[in-house]
Every structure is written in C-alpha cells, then in structure tokens.
C-alpha positions as CSV (number, residue, x, y, z in Angstrom):
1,X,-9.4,2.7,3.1
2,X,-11.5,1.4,0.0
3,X,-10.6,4.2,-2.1
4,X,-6.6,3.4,-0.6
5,X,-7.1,0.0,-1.6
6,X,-8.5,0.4,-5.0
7,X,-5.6,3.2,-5.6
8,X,-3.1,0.6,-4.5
9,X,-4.2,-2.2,-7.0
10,X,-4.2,-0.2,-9.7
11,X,-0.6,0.8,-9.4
12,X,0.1,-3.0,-8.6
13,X,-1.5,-3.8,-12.3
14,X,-0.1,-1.2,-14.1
15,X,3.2,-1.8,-13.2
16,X,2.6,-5.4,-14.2
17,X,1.6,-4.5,-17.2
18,X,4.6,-2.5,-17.4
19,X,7.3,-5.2,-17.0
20,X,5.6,-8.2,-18.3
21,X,4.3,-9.6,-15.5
22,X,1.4,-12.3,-14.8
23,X,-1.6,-11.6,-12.3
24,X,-1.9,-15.6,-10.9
25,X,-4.3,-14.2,-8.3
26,X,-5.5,-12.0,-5.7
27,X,-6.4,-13.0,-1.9
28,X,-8.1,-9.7,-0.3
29,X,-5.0,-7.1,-0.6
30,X,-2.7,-9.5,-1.4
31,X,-1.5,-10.1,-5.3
32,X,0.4,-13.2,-6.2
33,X,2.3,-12.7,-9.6
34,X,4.8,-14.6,-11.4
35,X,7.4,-13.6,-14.0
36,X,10.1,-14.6,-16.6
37,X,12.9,-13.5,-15.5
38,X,14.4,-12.9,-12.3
39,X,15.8,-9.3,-13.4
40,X,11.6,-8.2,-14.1
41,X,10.3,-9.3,-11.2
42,X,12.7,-7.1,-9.4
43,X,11.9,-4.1,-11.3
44,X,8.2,-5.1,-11.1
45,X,9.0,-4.9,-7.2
46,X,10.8,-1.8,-7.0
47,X,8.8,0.0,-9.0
48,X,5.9,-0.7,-7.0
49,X,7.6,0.2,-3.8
50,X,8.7,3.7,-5.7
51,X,5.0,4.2,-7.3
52,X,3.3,3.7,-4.0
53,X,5.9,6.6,-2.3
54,X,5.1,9.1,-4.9
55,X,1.6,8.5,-5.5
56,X,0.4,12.1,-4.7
57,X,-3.5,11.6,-4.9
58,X,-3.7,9.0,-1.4
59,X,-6.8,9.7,0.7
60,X,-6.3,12.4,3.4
61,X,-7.2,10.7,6.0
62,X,-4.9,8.0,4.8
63,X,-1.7,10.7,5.3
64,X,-3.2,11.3,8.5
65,X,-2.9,7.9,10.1
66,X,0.9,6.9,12.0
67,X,1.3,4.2,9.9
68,X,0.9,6.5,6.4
69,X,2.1,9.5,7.3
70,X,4.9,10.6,5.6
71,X,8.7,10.3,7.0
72,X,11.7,11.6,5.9
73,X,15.1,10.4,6.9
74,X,16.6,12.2,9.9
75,X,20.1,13.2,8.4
76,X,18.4,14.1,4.7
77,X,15.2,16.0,4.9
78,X,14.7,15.9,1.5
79,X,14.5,12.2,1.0
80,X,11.3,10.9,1.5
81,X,11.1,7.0,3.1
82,X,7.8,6.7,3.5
83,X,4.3,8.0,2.4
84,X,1.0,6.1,2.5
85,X,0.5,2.8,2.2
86,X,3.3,0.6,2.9
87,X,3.6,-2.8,1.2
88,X,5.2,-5.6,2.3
89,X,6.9,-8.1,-0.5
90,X,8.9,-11.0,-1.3
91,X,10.8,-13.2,-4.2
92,X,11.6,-16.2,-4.8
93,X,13.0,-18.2,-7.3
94,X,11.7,-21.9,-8.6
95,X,9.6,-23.6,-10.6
96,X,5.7,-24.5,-9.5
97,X,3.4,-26.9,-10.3
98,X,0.8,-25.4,-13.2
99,X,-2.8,-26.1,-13.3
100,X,-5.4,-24.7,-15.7
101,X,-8.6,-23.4,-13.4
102,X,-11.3,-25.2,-14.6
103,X,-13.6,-21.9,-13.7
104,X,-11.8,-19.4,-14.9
105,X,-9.7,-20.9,-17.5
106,X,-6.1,-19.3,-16.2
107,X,-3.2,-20.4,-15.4
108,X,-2.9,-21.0,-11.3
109,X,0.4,-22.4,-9.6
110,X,0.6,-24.8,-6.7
111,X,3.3,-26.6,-5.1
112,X,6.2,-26.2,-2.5
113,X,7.8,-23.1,-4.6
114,X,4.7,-21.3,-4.3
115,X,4.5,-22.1,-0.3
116,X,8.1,-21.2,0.2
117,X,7.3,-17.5,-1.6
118,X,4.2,-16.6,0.3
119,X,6.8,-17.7,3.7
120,X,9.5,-15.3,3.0
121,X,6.9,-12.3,2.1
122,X,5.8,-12.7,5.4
123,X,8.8,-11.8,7.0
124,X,9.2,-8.8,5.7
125,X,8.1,-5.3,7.1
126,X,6.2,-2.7,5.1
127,X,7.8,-1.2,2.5
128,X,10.8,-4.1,2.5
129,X,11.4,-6.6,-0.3
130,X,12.8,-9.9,0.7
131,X,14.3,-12.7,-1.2
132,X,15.1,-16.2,-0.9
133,X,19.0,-17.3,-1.7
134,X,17.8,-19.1,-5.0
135,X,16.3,-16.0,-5.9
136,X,19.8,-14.1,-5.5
137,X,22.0,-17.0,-6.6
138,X,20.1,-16.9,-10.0
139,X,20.1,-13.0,-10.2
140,X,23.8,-13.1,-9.7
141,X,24.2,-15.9,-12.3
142,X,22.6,-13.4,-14.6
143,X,24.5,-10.8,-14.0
144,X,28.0,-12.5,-14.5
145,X,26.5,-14.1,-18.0
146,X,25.6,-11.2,-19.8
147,X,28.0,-9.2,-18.5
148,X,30.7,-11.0,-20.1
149,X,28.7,-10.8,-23.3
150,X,28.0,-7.4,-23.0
151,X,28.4,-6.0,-26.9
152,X,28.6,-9.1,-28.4
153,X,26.2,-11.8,-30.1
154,X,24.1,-14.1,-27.9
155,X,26.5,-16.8,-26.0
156,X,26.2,-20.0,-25.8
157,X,25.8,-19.9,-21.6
158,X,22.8,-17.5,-22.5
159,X,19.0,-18.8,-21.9
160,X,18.8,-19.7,-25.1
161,X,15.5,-18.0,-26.4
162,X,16.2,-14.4,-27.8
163,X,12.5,-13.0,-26.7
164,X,14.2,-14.0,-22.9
165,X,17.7,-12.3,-24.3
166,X,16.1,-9.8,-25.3
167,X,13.9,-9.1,-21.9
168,X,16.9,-9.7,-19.8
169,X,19.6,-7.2,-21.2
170,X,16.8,-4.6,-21.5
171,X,16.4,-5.1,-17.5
172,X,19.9,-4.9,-17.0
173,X,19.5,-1.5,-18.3
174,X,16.7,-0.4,-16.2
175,X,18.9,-1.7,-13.6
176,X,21.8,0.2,-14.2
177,X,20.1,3.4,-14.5
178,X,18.4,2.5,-11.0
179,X,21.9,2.1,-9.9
180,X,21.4,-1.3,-9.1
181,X,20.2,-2.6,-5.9
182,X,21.0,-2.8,-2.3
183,X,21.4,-6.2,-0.2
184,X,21.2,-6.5,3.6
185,X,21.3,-9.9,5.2
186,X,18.5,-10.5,7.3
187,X,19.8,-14.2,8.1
188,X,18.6,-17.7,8.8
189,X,14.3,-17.7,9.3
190,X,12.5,-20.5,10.3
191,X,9.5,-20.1,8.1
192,X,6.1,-21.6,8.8
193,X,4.8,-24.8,7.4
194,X,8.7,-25.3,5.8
195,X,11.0,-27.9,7.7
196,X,13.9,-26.5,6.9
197,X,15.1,-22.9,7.8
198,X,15.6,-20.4,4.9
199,X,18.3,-17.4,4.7
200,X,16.8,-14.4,4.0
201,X,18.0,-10.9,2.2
202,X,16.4,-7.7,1.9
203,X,17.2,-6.4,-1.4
204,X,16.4,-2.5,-2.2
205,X,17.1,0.3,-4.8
206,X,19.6,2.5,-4.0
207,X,17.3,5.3,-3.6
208,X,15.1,3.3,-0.8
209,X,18.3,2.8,1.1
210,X,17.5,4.7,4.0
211,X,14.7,2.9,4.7
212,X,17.1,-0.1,6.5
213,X,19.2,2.4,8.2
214,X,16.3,4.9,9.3
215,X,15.2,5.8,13.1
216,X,11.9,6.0,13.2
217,X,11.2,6.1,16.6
218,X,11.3,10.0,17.1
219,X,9.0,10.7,14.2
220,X,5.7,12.0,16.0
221,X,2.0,11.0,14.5
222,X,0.6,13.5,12.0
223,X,-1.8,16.3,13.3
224,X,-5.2,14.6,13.4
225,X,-7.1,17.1,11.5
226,X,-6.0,19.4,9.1
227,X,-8.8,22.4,9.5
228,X,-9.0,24.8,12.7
229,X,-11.4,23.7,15.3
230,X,-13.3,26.8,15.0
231,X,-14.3,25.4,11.0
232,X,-16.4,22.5,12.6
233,X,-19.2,24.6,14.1
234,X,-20.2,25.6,10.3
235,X,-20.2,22.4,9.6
236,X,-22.0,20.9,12.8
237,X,-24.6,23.5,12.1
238,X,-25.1,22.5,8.8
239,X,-25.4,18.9,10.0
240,X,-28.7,20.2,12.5
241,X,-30.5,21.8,9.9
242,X,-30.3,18.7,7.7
243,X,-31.7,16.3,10.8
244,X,-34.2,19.3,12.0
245,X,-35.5,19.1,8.1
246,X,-35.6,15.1,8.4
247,X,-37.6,15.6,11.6
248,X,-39.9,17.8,9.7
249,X,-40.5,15.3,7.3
250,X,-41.4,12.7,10.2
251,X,-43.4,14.5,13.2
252,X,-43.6,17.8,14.2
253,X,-43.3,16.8,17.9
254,X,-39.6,15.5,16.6
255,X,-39.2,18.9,15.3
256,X,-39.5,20.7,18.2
257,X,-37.5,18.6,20.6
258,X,-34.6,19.0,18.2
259,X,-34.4,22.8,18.0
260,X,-34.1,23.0,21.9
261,X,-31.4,20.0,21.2
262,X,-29.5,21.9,18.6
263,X,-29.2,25.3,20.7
264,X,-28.1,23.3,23.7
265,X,-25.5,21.2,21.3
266,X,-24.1,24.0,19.5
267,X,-23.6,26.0,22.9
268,X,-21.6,22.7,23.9
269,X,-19.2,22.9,20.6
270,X,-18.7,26.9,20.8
271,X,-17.5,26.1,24.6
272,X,-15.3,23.0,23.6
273,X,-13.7,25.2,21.0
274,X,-12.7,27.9,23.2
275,X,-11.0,25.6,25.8
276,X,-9.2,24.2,23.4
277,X,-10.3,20.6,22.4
278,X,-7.4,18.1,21.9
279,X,-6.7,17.0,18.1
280,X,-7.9,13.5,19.0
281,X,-11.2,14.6,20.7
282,X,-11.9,17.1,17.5
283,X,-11.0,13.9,14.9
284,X,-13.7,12.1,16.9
285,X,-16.3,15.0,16.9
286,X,-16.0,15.6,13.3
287,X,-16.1,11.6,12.7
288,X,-19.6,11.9,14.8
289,X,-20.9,14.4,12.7
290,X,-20.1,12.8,8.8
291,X,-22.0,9.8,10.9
292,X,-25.6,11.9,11.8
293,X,-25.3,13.6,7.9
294,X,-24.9,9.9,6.6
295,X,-27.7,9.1,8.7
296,X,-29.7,12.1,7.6
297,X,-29.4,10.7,3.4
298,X,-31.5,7.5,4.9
299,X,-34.0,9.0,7.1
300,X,-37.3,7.3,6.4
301,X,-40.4,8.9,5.2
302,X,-43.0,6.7,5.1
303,X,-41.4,4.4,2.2
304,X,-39.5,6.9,0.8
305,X,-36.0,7.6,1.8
306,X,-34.4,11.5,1.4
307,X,-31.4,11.5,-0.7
C-alpha cells in the first residue's frame, strides 16, 4: 500500500503541474488543491481519474484486492471502469479566506468555502467526482460566454485578464476533444457541519460514463494468488534453509531442533498442496512465509544483525 500510495501522489502532482494547479496541502492521502478556473480544475480532475485507470505499473497485490481489481462494464468488455486505486473527489466553486503560513511561507486557505468543498468530496464514492451547484452555475456561465465569442476578439463579458482568456479557451479545447462531460444529479445532501443542505451533481467524462450506470454486484473478487500452489514449496524451502543458517549462527542446539521441524513442516505443505488448499488459505501461507524470511534479515548474533 506504500508503494500504491506514493504511485498515486505522484500522478496527483504531475497532473497539477499539468493544468496549472496549486498544491494548498496534503492531510495523509488526501490533497487539497485550488485553481484558476473552473474549466482546469475539471480537467485537473478528470485527468486524475483517467491517469489512476491506466496506470499499468500498480502493485500486484494491489490488483489482487476486491476493491482494486479490475472491472469491466457488463454489456462492453472492452471498457475498462475500474483498476486499482479508486479516488474519491469533489469541486466547488468560491472564494476562501487566504493566509500566508508563517512556517512554511505558502499560501493556505480557510473559511466556509473551504469547509463546504471538503463536505461534498465526502459524498462521493471512489472513482466519482462531485460538485457543488456554484461550481456548475459558473462552468455553465463559461461555457455560454466564450462560446458566443468563439473566433472573435476578447468580449467585454469575458474575465477580463488575457492570461485567464487565454487558459480558459485553451480548456475549452481539452474539453471538446474529451467530448465534454457527463452530469447526473445526485440531489439535495445534508452535509456535515453546514446548516443548510447542498444539491449535489456528479460530473464525469464521457468515457467514464459507465461507471454511474455499471452493476457491480456480479463481479467476483480476483484470484488471490497468481502462482500454482505447487511453486510455494520452493519457496517455503528456501525460507528453512535461511532460518536453519540463522540458527547456526545462534546455537547448535537451535540447529538441530529445526531440521526435525523443517522435515515435519515441509511434509505438512507437500500434503496441503495435494488436497487442494483454498486460494485464501495459500494467500495466508505465502503471507507467513515473506514474514519468517523478514524475520530471518534481523536475526541477532550477538550485536550483529544478518542482512
């Protein structure tokens, strides 16, 4: 899960970088971000979402898990809706109060905006993106302004700063080639902490789409381990001559307690193969076994430790 984690903030940050983004802070997995239009922090989300589907180097034992393995959608085996970690997010759209950190000397962001955005990510579901109305209202507001000055010079209804002109039509763009995005009202949500109830969306590219209409309930867990049974007595014998050499190191009465352990413990494994061992009761063995050679690196010898 470290290596998952570190994987997954790296694609979070480099698709910041990507769209212009700013990295506010970080509370354990979670990333709090802030942007300067509404149009890039939508790319900025649904690139994330696509990144972390297609990321092809997630930890196998990630893929095995029920929550990461992958799913397709039942009517389109070829589209893929979900595959490794699954990231829960949400927009909103307001202005916060700024402070400078008198540590580290960045820009951090307070205030009831701030509140109401970290309320309506928490509604949503891995791999969803949910916005507040503002958020949509203003999107939409976009939309119809430079639309209508599509191919000609900046408007007077624009924002007014050509750098932000300049950012928003090329996101359009990006946007058009996505296809746009999908809406789905998820309705009125009492959020915590806020008195008054908020209406929520899910918004979604085109090519996620199947992710609000999937059945997931038929979709059976991933095969525990990916290696035949009969490939863990190698490796469990491999694992005693590493502690019978540790033992050596220690006390030669250790030593010879072990070898009559080992012949009866591999005799166990040999007869656990043959009947047939569940996938579940395998995952467990081999997750014994990477415990005892772990174990084995930081056997003590005298002050010494093997390694």
């Amino acid at each position: 899960m470290r290596s998952a984690i570190k994987q997954h903030n790296e694609i979070m940050r480099r698709q910041l970088r990507t769209w212009g983004g700013y990295e506010v802070k970080t509370e354990g997995d979670a990333f709090m971000v802030s942007f300067q239009t509404p149009t890039s922090a939508l790319l900025w989300a649904f690139s994330v979402q696509l990144a972390l589907l297609h990321f092809e180097s997630w930890p196998t034992e990630i893929l095995r898990t029920e929550q990461c393995q992958e799913k397709r959608a039942a009517d389109d085996e070829e589209t893929l809706l979900y595959r490794g970690i699954s990231v829960r997010m949400g927009i909103h759209f307001g202005e916060p109060v700024c402070e400078r950190d008198p540590i580290t000397r960045r820009m951090d962001y307070f205030g009831p905006m701030v509140n109401r955005s970290a309320r309506i990510q928490g509604v949503a579901d891995g791999g969803q993106i949910t916005t507040s109305n503002d958020f949509l209202k203003e999107l939409r507001k976009i939309e119809a302004q430079y639309a209508e000055s599509e191919g000609q010079d900046q408007s007077d209804d624009s924002f007014g700063d050509d750098f932000i002109d300049r950012v928003i039509r090329k996101d359009l763009k990006e946007l058009k080639k996505l296809q746009g995005y999908g809406i789905k009202e998820m309705g009125e949500r009492k959020l915590k902490g806020l008195e008054n109830p908020e209406f929520i969306y899910i918004i979604y590219p085109p090519v996620l789409a199947g992710r609000e209409t999937a059945d997931l309930s038929n979709i059976q867990p991933a095969a525990q381990i990916g290696v035949p049974p009969e490939a863990l007595l190698p490796l469990f014998d491999t694992c005693l001559k590493l502690e019978k050499l540790c033992s050596m190191l220690n006390s030669d009465r250790l030593q010879s307690v072990f070898i009559q352990d080992s012949e009866y413990s591999k005799e166990m494994v040999r007869k656990k193969i043959a009947e047939g061992t569940a996938d579940a009761r395998i995952m467990e063995f081999l997750e014994g076994v990477i415990t005892r050679v772990e174990v084995s690196f930081y056997t003590p010898r005298n002050s010494y430790y093997v390694n």
